[in-house]
N, C-alpha and C positions, 0 to 999 in steps of 0.2 A: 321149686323151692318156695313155703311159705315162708315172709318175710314177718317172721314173730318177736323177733327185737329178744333182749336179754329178759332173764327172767329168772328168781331164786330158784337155788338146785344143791339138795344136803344130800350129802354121801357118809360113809359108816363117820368118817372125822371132822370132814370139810363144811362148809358152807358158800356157795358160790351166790356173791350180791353182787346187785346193780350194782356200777361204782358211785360215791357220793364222795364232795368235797373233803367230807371228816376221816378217808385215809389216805385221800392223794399224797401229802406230802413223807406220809409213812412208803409208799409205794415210791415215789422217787428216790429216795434215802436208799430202799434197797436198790434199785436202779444204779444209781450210783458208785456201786459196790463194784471197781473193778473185776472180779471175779466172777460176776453178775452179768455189769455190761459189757464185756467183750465177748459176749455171745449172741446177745441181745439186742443191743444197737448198732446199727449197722449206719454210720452217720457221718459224712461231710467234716473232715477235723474242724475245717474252717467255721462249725456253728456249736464244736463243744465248749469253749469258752459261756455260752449262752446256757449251755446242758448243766455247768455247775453254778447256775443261779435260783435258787428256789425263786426269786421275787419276779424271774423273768417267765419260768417257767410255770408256775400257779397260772399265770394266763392259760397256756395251752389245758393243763388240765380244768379248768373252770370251763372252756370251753367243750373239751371232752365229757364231763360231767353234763353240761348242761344237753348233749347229744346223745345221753347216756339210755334214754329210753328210748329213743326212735326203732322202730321196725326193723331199720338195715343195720342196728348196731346191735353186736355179740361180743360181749368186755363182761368179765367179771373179778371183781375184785375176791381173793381167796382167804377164809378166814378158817382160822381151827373151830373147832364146837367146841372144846373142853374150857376153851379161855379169854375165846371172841379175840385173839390178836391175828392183825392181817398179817399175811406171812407171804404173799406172790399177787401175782395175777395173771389169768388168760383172756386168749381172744381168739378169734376167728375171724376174717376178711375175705373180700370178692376177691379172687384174685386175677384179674381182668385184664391186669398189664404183663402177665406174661403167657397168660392160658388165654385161650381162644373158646373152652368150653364153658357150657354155660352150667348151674351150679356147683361149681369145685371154686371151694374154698382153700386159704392157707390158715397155718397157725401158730401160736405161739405164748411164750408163755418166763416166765422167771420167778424164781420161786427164792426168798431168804437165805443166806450158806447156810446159818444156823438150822434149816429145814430141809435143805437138802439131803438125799438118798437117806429118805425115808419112805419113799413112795407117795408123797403127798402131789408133785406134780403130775404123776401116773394117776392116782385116783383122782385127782382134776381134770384131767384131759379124756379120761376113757367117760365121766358126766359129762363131759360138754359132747363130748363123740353122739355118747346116747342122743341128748337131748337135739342135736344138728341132724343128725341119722331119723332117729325115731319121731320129732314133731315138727322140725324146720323142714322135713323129707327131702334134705342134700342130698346130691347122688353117690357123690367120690367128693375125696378132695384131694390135693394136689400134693402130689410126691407121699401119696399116702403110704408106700414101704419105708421111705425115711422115716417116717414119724414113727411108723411103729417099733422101727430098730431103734429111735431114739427114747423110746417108752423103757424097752428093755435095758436101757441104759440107765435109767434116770434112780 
């Protein structure tokens, strides 16, 4: 696996950027969105009281941003082309804590209700697929039949 960090990626609607401070908090907001994060967060009850703070939580993303270029980071924040509004985001990760193999990744992703089953998170994730596949030269990643039954769902 080269270790090529995030890097812009336009597809026929989408635009996939490095993530920058100027949509975090638009990405939290959808986060937010019961119907969002109960799929998506997977988190400690004891530390959601902290999860409904923007002023607490802009920490973590300033710090996420500020990581946002490094080689081992694959985050991209997802925008439409027609109107430049951020609508989701993806990622990719080592998944080291429950694979034993060496490049397989995991993955994920949450995309706006209002954009949902439209295919936007399928044509986000089948770029990032390309892009993890054909230049970061991952081999597999991890529970890759889920994800692609979860493609056909989406």
């Amino acid at each position: 696996m080269k270790l090529l960090g995030t890097k812009e990626i336009e597809t026929e609607r989408l635009i996939l950027k490095i993530p920058t401070m100027k949509e975090q908090k638009i990405l939290w907001e959808i986060l937010m969105i019961p119907e969002v994060n109960r799929y998506y967060l997977d988190i400690n009850k004891k530390f959601k009281d902290r999860l409904l703070n923007w002023e607490i939580q802009k920490k973590f993303y300033e710090e996420k941003v500020n990581h946002a270029k490094d080689k081992d980071k694959f985050e991209w924040s997802i925008f439409l082309k027609n109107n430049g509004e951020c609508i989701g985001q993806i990622n990719s990760h080592i998944s080291s804590k429950e694979c034993d193999e060496e490049n397989t990744m995991s993955l994920g992703w949450y995309i706006n209700p209002k954009y949902q089953k439209q295919g936007y998170a399928t044509e986000a994730a089948l770029a990032m697929i390309n892009y993890m596949f054909n230049e970061v030269n991952l081999k597999k990643y991890k529970k890759v039949l889920q994800f692609l039954i979860s493609l056909l769902g989406s």
